[in-house]
Structure formats: structure tokens, C-alpha cells
C-alpha positions as CSV (number, residue, x, y, z in Angstrom):
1,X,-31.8,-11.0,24.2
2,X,-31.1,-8.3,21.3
3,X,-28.0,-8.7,19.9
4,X,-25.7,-6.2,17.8
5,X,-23.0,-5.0,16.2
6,X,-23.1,-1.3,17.3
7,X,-20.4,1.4,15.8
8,X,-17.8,2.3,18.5
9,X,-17.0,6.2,19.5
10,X,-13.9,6.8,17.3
11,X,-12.0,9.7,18.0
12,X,-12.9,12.8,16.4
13,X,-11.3,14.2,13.4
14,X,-8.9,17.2,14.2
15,X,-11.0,20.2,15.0
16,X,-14.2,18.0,14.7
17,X,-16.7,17.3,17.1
18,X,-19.6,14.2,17.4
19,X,-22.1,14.8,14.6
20,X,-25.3,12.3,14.3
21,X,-27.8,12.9,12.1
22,X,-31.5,12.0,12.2
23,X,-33.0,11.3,8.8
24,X,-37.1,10.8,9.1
25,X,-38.9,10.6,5.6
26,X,-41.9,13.2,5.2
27,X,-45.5,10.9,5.7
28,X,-43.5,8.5,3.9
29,X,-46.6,6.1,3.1
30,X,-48.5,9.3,2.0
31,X,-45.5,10.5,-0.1
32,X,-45.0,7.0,-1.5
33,X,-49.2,6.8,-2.8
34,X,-48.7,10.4,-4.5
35,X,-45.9,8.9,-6.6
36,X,-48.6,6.6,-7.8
37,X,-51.1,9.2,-7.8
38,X,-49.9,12.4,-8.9
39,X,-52.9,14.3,-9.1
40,X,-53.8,13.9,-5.4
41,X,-50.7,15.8,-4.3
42,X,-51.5,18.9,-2.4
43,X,-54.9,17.5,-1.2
44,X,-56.1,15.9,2.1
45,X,-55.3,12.2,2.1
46,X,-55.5,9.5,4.5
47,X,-53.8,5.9,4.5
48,X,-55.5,3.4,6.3
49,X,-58.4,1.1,6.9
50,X,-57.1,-2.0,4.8
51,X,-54.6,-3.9,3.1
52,X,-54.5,-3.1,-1.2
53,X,-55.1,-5.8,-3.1
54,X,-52.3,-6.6,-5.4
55,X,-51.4,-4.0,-8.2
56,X,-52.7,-6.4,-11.3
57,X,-55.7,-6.8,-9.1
58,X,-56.1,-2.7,-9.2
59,X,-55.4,-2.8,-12.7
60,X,-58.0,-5.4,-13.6
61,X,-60.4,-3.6,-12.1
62,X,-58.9,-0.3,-13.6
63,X,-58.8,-1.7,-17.6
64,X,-56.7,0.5,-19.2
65,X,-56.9,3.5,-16.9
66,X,-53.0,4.4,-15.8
67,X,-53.2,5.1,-11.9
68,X,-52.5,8.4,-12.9
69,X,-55.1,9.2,-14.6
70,X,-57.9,8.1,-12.3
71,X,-60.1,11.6,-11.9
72,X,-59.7,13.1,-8.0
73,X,-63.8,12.5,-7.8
74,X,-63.3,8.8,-8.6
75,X,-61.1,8.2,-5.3
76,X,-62.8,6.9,-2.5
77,X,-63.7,9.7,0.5
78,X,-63.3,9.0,4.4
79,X,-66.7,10.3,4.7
80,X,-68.3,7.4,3.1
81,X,-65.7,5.2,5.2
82,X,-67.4,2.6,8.2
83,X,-65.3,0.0,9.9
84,X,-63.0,0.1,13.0
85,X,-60.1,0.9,10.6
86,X,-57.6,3.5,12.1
87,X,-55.0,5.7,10.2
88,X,-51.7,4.9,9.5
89,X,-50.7,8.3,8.3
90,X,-52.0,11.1,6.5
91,X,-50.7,13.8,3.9
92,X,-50.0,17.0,5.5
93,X,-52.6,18.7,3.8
94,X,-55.2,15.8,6.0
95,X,-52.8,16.7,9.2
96,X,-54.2,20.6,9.2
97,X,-57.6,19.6,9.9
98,X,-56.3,17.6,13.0
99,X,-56.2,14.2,11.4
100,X,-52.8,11.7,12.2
101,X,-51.4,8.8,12.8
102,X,-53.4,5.9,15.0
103,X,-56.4,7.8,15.0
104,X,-59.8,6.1,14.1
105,X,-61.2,6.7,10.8
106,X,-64.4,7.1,12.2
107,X,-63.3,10.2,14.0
108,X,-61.3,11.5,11.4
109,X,-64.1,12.0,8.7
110,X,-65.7,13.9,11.5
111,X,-62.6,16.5,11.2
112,X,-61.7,15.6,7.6
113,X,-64.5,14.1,5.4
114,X,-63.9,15.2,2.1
115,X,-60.0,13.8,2.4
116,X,-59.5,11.0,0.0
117,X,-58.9,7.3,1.2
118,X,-56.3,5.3,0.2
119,X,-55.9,1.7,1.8
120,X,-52.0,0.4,2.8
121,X,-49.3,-1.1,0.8
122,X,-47.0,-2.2,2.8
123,X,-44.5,-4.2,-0.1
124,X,-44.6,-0.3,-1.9
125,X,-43.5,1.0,1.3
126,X,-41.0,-1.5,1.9
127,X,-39.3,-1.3,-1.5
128,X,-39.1,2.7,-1.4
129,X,-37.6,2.3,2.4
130,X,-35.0,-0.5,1.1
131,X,-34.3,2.5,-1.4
132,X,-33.8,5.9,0.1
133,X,-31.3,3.5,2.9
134,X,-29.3,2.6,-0.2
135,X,-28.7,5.8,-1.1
136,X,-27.6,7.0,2.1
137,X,-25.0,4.6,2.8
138,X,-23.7,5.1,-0.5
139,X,-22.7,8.7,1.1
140,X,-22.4,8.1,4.6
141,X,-22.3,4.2,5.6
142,X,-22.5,4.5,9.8
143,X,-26.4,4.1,9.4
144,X,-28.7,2.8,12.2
145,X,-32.0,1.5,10.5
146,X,-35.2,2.6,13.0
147,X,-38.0,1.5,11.1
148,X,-39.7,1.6,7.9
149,X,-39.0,5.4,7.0
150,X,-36.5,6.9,9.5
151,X,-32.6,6.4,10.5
152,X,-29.7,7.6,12.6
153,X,-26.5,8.4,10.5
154,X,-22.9,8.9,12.0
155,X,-21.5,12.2,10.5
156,X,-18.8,12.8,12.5
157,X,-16.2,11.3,10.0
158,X,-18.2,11.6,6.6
159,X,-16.8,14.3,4.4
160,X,-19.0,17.3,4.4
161,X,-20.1,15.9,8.1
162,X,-18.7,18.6,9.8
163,X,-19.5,21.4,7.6
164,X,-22.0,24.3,8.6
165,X,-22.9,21.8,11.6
166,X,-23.5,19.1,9.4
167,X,-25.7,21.0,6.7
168,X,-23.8,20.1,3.6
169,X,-23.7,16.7,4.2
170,X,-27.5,16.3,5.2
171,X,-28.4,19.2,2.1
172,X,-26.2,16.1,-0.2
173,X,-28.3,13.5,1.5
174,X,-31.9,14.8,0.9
175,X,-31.2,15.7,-2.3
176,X,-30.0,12.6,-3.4
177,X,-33.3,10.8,-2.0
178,X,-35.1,12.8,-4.1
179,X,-33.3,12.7,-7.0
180,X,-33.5,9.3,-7.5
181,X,-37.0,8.5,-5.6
182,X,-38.6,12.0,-5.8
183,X,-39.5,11.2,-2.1
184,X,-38.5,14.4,0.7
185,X,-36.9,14.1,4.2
186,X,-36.1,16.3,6.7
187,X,-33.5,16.0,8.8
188,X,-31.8,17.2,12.2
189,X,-28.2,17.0,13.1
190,X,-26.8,17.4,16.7
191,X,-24.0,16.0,19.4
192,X,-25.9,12.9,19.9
193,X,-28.8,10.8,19.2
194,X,-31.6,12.3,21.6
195,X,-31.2,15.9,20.4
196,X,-30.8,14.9,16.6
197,X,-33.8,12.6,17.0
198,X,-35.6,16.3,18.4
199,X,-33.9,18.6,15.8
200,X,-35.6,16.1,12.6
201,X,-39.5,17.6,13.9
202,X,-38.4,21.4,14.1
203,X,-38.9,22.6,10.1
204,X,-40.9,19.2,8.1
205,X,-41.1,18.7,5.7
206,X,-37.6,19.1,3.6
207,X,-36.4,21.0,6.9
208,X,-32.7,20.7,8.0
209,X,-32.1,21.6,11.6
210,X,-28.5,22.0,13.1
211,X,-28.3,21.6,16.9
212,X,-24.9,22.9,18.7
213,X,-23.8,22.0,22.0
214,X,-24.2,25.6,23.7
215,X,-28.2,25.7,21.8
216,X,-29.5,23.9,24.5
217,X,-30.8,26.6,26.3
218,X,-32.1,28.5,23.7
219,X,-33.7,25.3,21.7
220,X,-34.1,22.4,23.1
221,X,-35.1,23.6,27.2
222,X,-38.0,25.7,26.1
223,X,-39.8,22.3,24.5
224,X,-42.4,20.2,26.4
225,X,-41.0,17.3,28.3
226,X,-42.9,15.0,25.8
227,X,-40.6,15.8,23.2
228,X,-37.7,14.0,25.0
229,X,-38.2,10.3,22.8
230,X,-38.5,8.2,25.8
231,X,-41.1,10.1,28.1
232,X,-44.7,9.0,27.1
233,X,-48.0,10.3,28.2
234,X,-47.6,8.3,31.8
235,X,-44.4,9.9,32.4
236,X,-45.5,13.5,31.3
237,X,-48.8,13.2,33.5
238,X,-46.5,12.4,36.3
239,X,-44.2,15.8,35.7
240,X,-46.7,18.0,35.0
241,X,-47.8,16.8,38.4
242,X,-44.7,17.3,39.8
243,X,-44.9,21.3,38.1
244,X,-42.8,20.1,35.5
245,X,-43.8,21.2,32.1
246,X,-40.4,21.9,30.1
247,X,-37.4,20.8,29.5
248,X,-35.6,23.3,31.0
249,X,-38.0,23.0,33.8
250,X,-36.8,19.7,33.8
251,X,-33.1,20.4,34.1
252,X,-33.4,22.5,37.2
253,X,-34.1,19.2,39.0
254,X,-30.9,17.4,40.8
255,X,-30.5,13.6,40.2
256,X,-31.8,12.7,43.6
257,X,-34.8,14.8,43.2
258,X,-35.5,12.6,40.5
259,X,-34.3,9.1,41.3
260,X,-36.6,10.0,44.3
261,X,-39.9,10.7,42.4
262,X,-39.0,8.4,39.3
263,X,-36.4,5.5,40.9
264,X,-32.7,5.7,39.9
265,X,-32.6,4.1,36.7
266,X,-35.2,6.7,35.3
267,X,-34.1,9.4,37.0
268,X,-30.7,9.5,36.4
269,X,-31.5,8.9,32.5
270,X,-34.7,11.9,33.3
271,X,-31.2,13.5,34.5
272,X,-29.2,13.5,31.2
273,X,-32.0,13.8,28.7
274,X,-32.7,17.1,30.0
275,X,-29.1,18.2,30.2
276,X,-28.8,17.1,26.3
277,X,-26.6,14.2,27.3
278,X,-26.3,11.1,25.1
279,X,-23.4,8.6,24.8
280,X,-25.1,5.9,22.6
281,X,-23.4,4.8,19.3
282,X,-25.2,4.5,16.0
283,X,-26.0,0.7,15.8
284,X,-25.2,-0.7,12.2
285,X,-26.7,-4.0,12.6
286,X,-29.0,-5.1,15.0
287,X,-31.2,-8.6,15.5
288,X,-34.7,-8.7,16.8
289,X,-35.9,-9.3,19.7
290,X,-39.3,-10.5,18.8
291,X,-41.5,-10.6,15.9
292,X,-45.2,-10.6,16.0
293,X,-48.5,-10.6,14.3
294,X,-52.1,-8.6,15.5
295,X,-55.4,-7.7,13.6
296,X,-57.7,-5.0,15.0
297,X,-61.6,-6.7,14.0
298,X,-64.1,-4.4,12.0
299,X,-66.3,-6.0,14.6
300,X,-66.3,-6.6,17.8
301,X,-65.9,-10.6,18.1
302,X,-67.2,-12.9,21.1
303,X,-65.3,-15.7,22.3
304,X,-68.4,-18.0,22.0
305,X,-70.8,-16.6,19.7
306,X,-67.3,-15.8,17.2
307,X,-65.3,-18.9,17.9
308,X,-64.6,-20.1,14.4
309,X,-64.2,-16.6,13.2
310,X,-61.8,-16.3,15.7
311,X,-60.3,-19.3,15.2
312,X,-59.6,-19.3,12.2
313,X,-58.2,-16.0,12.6
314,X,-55.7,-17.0,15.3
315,X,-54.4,-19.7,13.1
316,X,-53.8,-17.5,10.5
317,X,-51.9,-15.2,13.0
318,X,-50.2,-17.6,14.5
319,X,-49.3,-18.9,10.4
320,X,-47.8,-15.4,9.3
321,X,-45.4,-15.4,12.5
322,X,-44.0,-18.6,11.5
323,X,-43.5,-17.7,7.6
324,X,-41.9,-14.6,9.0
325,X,-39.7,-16.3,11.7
326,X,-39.0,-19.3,8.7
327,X,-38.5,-16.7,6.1
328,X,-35.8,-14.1,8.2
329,X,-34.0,-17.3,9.4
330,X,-35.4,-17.1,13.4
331,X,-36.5,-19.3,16.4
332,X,-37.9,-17.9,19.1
333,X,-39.2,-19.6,22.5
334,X,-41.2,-17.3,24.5
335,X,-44.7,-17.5,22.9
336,X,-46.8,-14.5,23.7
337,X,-50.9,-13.5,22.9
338,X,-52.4,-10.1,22.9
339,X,-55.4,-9.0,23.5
340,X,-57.5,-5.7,23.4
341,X,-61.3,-6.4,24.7
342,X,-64.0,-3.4,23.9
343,X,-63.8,-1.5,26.6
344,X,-59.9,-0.6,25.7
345,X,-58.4,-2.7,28.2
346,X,-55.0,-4.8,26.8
347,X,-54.2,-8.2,28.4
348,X,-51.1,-9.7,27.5
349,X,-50.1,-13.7,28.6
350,X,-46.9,-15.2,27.5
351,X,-45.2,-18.8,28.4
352,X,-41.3,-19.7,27.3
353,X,-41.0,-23.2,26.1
354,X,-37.8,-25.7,26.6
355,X,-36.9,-25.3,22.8
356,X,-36.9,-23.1,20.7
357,X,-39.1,-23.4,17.3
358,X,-40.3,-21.3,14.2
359,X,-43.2,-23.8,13.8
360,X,-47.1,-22.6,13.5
361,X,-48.8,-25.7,15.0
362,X,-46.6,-25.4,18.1
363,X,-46.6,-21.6,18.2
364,X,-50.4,-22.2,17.9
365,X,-50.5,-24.7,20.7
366,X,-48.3,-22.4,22.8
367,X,-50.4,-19.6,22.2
368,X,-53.4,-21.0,22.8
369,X,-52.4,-22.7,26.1
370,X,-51.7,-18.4,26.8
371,X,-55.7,-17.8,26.2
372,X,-56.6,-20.7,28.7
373,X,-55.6,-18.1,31.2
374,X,-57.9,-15.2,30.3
375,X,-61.2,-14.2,31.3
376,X,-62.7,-13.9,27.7
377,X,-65.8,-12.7,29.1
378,X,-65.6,-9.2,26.9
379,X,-65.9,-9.2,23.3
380,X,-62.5,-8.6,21.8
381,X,-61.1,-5.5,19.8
382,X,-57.7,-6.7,18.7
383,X,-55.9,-10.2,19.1
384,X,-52.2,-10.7,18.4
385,X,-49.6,-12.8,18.3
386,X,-45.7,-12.8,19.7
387,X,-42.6,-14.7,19.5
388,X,-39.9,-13.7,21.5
389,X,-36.4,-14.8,22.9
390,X,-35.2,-14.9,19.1
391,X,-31.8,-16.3,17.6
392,X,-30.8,-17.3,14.4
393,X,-31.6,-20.7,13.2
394,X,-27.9,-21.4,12.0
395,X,-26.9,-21.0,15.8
396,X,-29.6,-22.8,17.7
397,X,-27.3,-26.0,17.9
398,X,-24.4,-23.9,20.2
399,X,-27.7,-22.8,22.1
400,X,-29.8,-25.7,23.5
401,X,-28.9,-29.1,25.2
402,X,-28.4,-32.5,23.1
403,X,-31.3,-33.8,23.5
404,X,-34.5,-34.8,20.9
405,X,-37.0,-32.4,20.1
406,X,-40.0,-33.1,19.9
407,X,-41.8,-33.6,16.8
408,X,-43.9,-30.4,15.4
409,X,-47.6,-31.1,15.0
410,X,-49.5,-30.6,11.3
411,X,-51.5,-27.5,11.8
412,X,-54.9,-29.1,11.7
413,X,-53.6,-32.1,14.4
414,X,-53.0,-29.3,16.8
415,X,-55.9,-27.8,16.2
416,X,-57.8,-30.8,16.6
417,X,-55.6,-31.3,19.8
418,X,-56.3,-27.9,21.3
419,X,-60.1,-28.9,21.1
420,X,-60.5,-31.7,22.7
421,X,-58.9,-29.8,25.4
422,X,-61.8,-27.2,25.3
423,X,-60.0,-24.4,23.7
424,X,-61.7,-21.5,23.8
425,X,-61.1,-20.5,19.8
């Protein structure tokens, strides 16, 4: 169950109408590594592949070398690259040769190889995104975190919010990011969520976009269905099927056309999108609903010939979800596994328990009673971890029956338990 605290739909100032903005950093990770590296701006570059070490670690193996004065032919290159790493973004510079996000790194120096390499640093990333949100509600504090480098923000009642569409107040907005981070944004501001969402793509990077209620036609109808946030590659295949290709193609359709090719739900929401039509608030605060931890291997790994590789690994996974859970104040009770063999095919198994726990042997247990259920007769990609049904730890009492709970398990005794019952790994 997600729980949250979501803005309501006040009523609009006099001669005002609904203004939400969508605020999406420019290849944030990419943007954050040129602040350390300077003198890579302007060239190909690709995050991915690996975690960075820590920076001391860098500099030790640096001596007194500042980052930013590391020479360009001292960087690392994709070509040289081998693994099963894939990229997590890319500078736009990389993105012109074809290269983006998700895509293998493997392919990539087939379209890109003299772009520079740069493994992931996820605490950087974290501390510029904790920034740039700072400085936003400082100016406009309706603000809907959606990730690591991208928001929704209520205009509607900020001053400057209604100005040239919005413009002012999003022109105030990036240029305070950059001031004080000397990251860019771009932004897109609109009647609602959806078409805001939409308007952020049209001019990156540092592009602002205004989106008007009578634009539809003109902007948003002419756009492949796929760039409606909501209709994936299953849904699209299904339209173009259908001879549906745009979104104006798309509006032509009644609801019951629709509900009858899609179902109701979908097709009356396939309905709205298309007409621009969006009622949802900006959500300030929001809980998860699950938190979870996967590793893709650099190898293929066999469920016999691999066990104690894998094992070890799943303990480890199993580990970091508990910290996390432990550390943002969580329980969860539905314990989930994922897994991606080498052919491509995902499995996913999941089993709720009767109370709830942040605890790694029992999550382990749990999980591991999951894997019981699965063929591993493929050698496995990817393995992951899940915890789901979350609430706060504070409120668990007001939650679950009087009753004793059971004891958590060290993590080696469950280990040691799960193998005498012929665990797989």
C-alpha cells in the first residue's frame, strides 16, 4: 500500500489557470562527472559498467594529480571496455552516435569507441540531487520528487507561475540550479502533469517549453503515441496494430473503441491522455512501496557449478535490503526474488509473510524459500532482491496482531538452515 500526502487542487488565483511544471536535469550523472572533470566537457562520455571506488581511493591512486588535471588520453575508453556492464547515461555528445541509457557497453563501443568511460557514483549523484531540490523549494515549495534527477512543481500559485505561461518562474528556477551547482535543466510547463511531463523533452538541454490548453492540436497530437508516459513498447506495438501511430491518431478513437481493444480501465485513461486530460495533484510526500536490491553478473553464473558465488551474492543482496529498510525506518512483508536467466527471460516469485520484518537472515530465508520454486536449469544474467508491503517501523504496533514474533535468525544460522534443506545457492 503507498501512502501519501498529495497537494489538493486549490482554486486558481484570479485570472489564473493550473500551471505544473516538469523539471528533468540534463544527463544529470554525466553533468555531475564533468563538474569533476572539466576537461571532458564537450566530448563523448559514458557512465556505466561499475561502481567508483571511494574518492580517497581515486586520489591514492592519483598522488597529487587534482581530478582536473588528469590528461583526456589518460581516461579510460569504451573500446577497451569487456564485461556485461550496461550504460546508465551518456553525455550528449556520446548520445549523437546512438549511444543511451540501458544499453550494453559492449554494443555501444561498436557505435562509440573512442567515448571516454567513467564508472558510477551514486553518493555524488545523490548529494547534487538533494541539492538542485533544495533550491527549488526555496522558490516554489509544491514539489513532487520523481527520482534521482527529475520533479513535478505546482506553479499555479508561485509568484511569477503564471507569467509568460510559466516562463519566468521556470527561467528563475534553472538559473538558480546553475548558479549555485553549475548543473542545467530543462523544463516544460503545461495544464497538468502528463503534457508538462512531454513539454520537459521538446528543446534539452537548458530548453523551456510552455504548453497552452488550445496547443494540443498543434503540439502535442502530431507526437508518437510512445511519448504519452504510460504507454510502453507492448502498448505501442498493439496501436500501431490497430493503425494507430499518433496522438492525434489516437484521439480520434471514442472511449468504447478503446475499452473494447484495451479493457475499460486502460481505455478510458488511453481516452484522456490523448485528449491532454490530467486531474492528478503534485504529491509532496510520498512512502514507498517497496525497496529492492539486483546485480546484473559480468558472467553468466550456473546454479550448480556457481553456487557459492551465488551465494554469497544473494546474501549480500538480501544484506543491503535490510540496511536500507533498517536505515529509512521500514518493514516490509512480502519478500520477492528476481531473476533474469541468459536467454533474456525474467522470472519473478514472491511470498508475504505473517509479520512484517526489516531483518536479512529472514528476508534471506524468505527469499530463498522463493528460488525453491524455480527451474534454475539456465545460467542466470541478473538476480534481485524485493521487499514489499512497506510501513514505517514506528507504526507496525497499530498494524499487526498481539502476538510474539518470532525470533530473527543470525545470518550464518539461516544460512546453515537453508542448507540442510538443499537450497539451491
Amino acid at each position: 500500500m503507498s501512502l501519501s500526502l498529495e497537494s489538493p487542487l486549490p482554486d486558481l488565483p484570479p485570472g489564473g489557470v493550473r500551471r505544473i511544471a516538469h523539471l528533468d536535469m540534463d544527463a544529470f550523472y554525466a553533468s555531475v562527472e564533468l563538474l569533476r572533470y572539466p576537461q571532458l566537457k564537450g566530448l563523448p562520455v559514458v557512465i556505466g559498467g561499475s561502481r567508483r571506488p571511494s574518492e580517497e581511493t581515486i586520489r591514492q591512486a592519483l598522488g597529487d594529480v587534482p581530478l582536473a588535471g588528469i590528461a583526456v588520453d589518460d581516461f579510460p575508453r569504451l573500446k577497451d571496455y569487456t564485461g556485461r556492464g550496461v550504460i546508465t547515461t551518456a553525455t550528449y555528445a556520446a548520445r549523437q552516435f546512438g549511444v543511451g541509457s540501458a544499453m550494453g557497453l559492449m554494443k555501444a563501443a561498436k557505435l562509440c569507441p573512442q567515448a571516454i568511460l567513467l564508472p558510477v557514483d551514486f553518493d555524488e549523484y545523490r548529494k547534487y540531487s538533494r541539492a538542485f531540490k533544495a533550491i527549488i523549494l526555496e522558490i516554489a515549495p509544491v514539489m513532487e520528487n520523481r527520482g534521482v534527477d527529475e520533479v513535478f512543481i505546482d506553479f499555479t500559485h508561485v509568484p511569477g507561475g503564471q507569467r509568460e505561461g510559466g516562463r519566468v518562474l521556470a527561467r528563475l528556477i534553472q538559473k538558480a540550479i546553475f548558479d549555485q551547482t553549475g548543473l542545467t535543466s530543462s523544463v516544460g510547463v503545461a495544464p497538468n502533469k502528463l503534457l508538462a511531463k512531454m513539454a520537459s523533452e521538446f528543446n534539452k538541454p537548458r530548453g523551456i517549453s510552455i504548453i497552452h490548453a488550445d496547443d494540443l492540436s498543434a503540439l502535442i497530437w502530431p507526437l508518437a503515441c510512445r511519448k504519452i508516459n504510460g504507454i510502453g513498447p507492448k502498448m505501442d506495438e498493439k496501436l500501431r496494430a490497430l493503425g494507430v501511430h499518433t496522438i492525434g491518431e489516437l484521439a480520434h478513437h471514442n472511449q468504447l473503441w478503446l475499452s473494447q481493444h484495451f479493457g475499460p480501465k486502460t481505455g478510458a485513461w488511453l481516452y484522456e491522455a490523448a485528449r491532454g486530460q490530467d486531474e492528478r495533484p503534485v504529491v509532496t510526500e510520498s512512502e514507498p512501496v517497496s525497496m529492492s536490491r539486483e546485480t546484473t553478473f559480468e558472467r553468466d553464473l550456473h546454479a550448480v557449478r556457481d553456487k557459492a558465488e551465488l551465494g554469497a551474492l544473494f546474501t549480500r543482496l538480501c544484506a543491503q535490503v535490510a540496511d536500507d529498510l533498517q536505515r529509512k525506518g521500514y518493514v516490509g512483508k512480502t519478500i520477492g526474488i528476481k531473476l533474469r536467466f541468459d536467454d533474456f527471460q525474467i522470472v519473478t516469485r514472491d511470498q508475504t509473510l505473517a509479520t512484517y520484518t526489516a531483518d536479512a537472515a529472514l528476508i534471506r530465508r524468505a527469499a530463498g524459500q522463493c528460488l525453491k520454486r524455480v527451474a534454475l536449469d539456465k545460467r542466470l544474467r541478473l538476480l534481485g532482491v524485493r521487499v514489499g508491503a512497506l510501513v514505517k517501523a514506528d507504526g507496525i504496533h497499530s498494524l499487526m496482531p498481539i502476538r510474539p514474533v518470532a525470533h530473527a535468525l543470525p545470518a550464518q544460522a539461516a544460512i546453515n538452515f537453508e542448507a540442510k534443506n538443499q537450497e539451491l545457492f
